[in-house]
C-alpha positions as CSV (number, residue, x, y, z in Angstrom):
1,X,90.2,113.7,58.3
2,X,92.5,112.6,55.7
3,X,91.1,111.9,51.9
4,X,93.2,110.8,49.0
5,X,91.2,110.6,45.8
6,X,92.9,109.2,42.1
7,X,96.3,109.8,43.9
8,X,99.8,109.5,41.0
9,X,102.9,109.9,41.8
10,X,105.7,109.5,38.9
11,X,109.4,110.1,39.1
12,X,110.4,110.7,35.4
13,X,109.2,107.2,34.0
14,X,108.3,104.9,37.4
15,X,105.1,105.1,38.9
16,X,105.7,105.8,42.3
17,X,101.6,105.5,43.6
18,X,99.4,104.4,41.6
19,X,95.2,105.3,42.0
20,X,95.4,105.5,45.6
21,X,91.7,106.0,47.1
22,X,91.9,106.5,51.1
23,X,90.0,108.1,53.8
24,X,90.9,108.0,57.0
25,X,88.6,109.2,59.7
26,X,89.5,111.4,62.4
27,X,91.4,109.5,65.2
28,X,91.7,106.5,63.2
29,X,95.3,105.1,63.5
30,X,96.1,104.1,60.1
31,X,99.8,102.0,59.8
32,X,101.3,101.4,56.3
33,X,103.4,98.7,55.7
34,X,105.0,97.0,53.0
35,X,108.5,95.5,51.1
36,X,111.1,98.5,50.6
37,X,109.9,100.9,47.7
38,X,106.1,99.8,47.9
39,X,105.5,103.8,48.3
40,X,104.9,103.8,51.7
41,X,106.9,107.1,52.6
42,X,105.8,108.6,49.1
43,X,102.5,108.2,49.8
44,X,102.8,110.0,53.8
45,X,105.1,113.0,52.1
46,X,102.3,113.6,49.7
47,X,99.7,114.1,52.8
48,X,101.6,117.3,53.8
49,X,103.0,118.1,50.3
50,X,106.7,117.4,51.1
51,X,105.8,115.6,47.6
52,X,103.5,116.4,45.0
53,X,101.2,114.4,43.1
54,X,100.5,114.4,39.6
55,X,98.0,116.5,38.5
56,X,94.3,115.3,38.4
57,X,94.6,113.5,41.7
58,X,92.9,115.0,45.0
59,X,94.4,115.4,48.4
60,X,92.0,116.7,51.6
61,X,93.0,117.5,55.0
62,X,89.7,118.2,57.7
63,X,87.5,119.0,54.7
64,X,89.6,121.2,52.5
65,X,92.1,120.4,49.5
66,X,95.7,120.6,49.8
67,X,97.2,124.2,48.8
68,X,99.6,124.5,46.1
69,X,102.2,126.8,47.9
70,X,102.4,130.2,49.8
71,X,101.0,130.7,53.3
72,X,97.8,128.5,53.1
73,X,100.3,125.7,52.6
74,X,102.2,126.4,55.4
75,X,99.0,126.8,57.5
76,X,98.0,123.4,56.5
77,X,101.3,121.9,57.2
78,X,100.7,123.8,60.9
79,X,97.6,121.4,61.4
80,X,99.6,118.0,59.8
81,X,102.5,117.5,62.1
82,X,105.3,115.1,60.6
83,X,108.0,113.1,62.4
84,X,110.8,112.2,60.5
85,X,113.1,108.9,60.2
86,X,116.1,110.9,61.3
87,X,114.8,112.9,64.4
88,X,115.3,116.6,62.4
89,X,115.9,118.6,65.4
90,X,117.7,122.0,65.1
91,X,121.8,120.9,66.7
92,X,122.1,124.7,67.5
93,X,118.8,124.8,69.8
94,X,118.3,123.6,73.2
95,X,115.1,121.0,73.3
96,X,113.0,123.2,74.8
97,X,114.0,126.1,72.0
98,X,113.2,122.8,69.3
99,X,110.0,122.3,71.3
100,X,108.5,126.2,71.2
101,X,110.2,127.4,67.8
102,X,106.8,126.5,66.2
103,X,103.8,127.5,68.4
104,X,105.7,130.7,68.7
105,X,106.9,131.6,65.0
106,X,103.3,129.9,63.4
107,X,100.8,129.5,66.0
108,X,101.7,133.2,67.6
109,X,101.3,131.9,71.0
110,X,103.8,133.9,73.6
111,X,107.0,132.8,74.7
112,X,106.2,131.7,78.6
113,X,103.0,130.0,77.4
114,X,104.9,128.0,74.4
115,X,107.5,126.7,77.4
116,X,105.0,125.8,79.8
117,X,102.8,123.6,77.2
118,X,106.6,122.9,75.6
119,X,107.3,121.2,79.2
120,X,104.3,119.5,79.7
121,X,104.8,117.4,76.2
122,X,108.2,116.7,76.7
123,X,107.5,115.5,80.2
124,X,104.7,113.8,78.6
125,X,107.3,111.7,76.5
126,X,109.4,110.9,79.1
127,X,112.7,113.5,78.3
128,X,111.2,116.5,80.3
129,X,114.5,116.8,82.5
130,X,116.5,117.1,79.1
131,X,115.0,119.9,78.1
132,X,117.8,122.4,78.5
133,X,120.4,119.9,76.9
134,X,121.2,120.3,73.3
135,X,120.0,117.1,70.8
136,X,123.8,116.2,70.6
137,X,123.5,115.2,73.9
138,X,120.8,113.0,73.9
139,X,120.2,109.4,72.8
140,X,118.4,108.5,69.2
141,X,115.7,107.3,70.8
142,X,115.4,110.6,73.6
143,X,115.5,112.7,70.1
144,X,113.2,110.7,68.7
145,X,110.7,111.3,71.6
146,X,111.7,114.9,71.6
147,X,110.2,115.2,68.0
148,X,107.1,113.8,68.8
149,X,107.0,116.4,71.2
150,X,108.1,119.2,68.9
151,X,105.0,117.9,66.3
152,X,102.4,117.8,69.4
153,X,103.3,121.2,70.2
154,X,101.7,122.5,67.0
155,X,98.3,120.8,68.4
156,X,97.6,118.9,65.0
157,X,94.9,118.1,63.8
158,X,96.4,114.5,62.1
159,X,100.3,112.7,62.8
160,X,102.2,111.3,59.8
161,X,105.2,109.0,61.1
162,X,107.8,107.9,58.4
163,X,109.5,104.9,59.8
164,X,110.2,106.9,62.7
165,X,111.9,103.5,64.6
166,X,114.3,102.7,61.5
167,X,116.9,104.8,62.7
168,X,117.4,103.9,66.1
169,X,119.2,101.2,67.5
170,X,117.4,98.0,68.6
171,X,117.0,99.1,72.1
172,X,115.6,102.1,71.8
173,X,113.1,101.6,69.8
174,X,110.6,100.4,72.2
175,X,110.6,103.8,74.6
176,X,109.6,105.9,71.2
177,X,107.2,103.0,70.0
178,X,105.5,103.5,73.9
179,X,105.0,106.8,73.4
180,X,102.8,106.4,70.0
181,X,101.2,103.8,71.7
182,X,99.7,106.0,74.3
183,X,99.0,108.8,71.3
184,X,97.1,106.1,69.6
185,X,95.0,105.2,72.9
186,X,94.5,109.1,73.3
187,X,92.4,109.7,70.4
188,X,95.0,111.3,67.6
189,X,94.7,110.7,64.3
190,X,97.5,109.1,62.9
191,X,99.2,107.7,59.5
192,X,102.4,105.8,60.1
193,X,105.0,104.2,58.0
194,X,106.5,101.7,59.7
195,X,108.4,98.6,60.0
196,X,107.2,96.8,63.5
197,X,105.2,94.4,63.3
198,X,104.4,94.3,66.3
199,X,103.2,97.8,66.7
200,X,101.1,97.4,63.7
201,X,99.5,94.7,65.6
202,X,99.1,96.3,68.8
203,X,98.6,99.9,67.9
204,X,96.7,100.0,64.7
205,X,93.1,100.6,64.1
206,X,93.5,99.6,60.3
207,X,96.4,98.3,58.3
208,X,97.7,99.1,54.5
209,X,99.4,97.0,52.8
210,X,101.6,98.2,49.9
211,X,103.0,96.7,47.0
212,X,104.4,98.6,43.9
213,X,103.1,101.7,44.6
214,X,99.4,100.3,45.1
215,X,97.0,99.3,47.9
216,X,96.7,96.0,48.2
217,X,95.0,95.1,51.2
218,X,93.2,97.5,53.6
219,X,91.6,95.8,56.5
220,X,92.0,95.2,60.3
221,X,95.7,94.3,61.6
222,X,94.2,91.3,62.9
223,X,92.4,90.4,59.9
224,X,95.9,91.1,58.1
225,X,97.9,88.8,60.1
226,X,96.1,86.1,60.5
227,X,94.2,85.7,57.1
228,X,96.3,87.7,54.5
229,X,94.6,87.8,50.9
230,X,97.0,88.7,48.4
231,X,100.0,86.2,47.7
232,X,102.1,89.7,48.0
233,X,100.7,90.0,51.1
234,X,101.6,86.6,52.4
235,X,104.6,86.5,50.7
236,X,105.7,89.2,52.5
237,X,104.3,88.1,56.3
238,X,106.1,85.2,55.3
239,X,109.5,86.6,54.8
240,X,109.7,88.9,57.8
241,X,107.5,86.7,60.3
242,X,110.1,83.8,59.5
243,X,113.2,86.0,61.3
């Protein structure tokens, strides 16, 4: 579902990713961890091209490169639904208006159809009596959900999270970590950037390891945990397994 083939990323002088090779197979859910600038979120802005990569490198979504610009682009990023660290919703919308704004403006589905699909996601994620508040008036975590929500609505065909827990307080991180937990037994294919261990463990079909803008081990959560290969690796299980 997702390739990336001889994938650079520089900022002026610093390598950002270095030769990253990945495939990840539809409904695979793929979790990327790693220390602070490793290139985790880098490398899940590049899937979507909310970064670009230097040129040479190859980036497929379902079969077919990633477009430069223009409307294929925005078709593509139709199909590759993102949710963000900090929630993104529009303040001057209602969360059902958040919800529809897409299926109606790209996917061209009607108004009463876009609400009733609208409602069933959001009551799917737990905030479906919300829906006529505005995002001021919600919790992080409720806003949080609500994007989830606003992504699913587009009917993707992968999920890219980017730390989408590191902005919420402590308790509610567990309500939106639920949710991807019942995406992730539902079949979706999803990349996510994240910091909880223990969702890593739980939720993950496969776990990347990042260092330095490289892949340094790609294997099983399990495997990951319990028998790290690199010193990075268990340098860095060491450090935040210790807390």
């Amino acid at each position: 579902m997702v390739r990336l083939h001889e994938v650079n990323k520089h900022f002026g002088s610093f390598a950002a990713l270095t030769d990253i090779n990945l495939d990840i197979p539809q409904g695979q859910v793929a979790i990327v961890i790693g220390p602070s600038g490793s290139g985790k979120s880098t490398l899940c802005r590049t899937i979507n091209r909310l970064e670009t990569i230097d040129p040479g490198g190859t980036i497929e979504v379902d079969g077919k490169a990633l477009p430069e610009e223009g409307k294929e682009l925005a078709r593509l990023r139709a199909d590759v639904g993102m949710v963000f660290q900090s929630f993104n919703l529009f303040s001057h919308k209602s969360i059902l208006e958040n919800v529809t704004l897409g299926p109606i403006k790209v996917r061209g589905v009607k108004k009463k159809q876009a609400e009733i699909e609208a409602m069933e996601l959001l009551d799917r994620v737990g905030v479906g009596h919300q829906a006529k508040k505005m995002p001021a008036q919600l919790s992080g975590g409720q806003q949080q959900r609500v994007a989830i929500a606003r992504a699913l609505a587009m009917k993707p065909k992968v999920l890219l999270f980017d730390e989408p827990t590191s902005a919420l307080d402590p308790e509610m991180v567990q309500e939106v970590l639920d949710v991807m937990v019942d995406l992730a037994k539902g079949g979706m294919t999803m990349v996510v950037v994240t910091h909880e261990m223990g969702f890593a463990r739980k939720a993950g079909d496969r776990l990347i390891f990042m260092a330095d803008g490289k892949i340094l081990e790609d294997t099983t959560p399990e495997d990951f945990f319990t028998n790290p290969k690199t010193d990075r690796a268990k340098d860095f299980l060491g450090k935040i397994l210790a807390h």
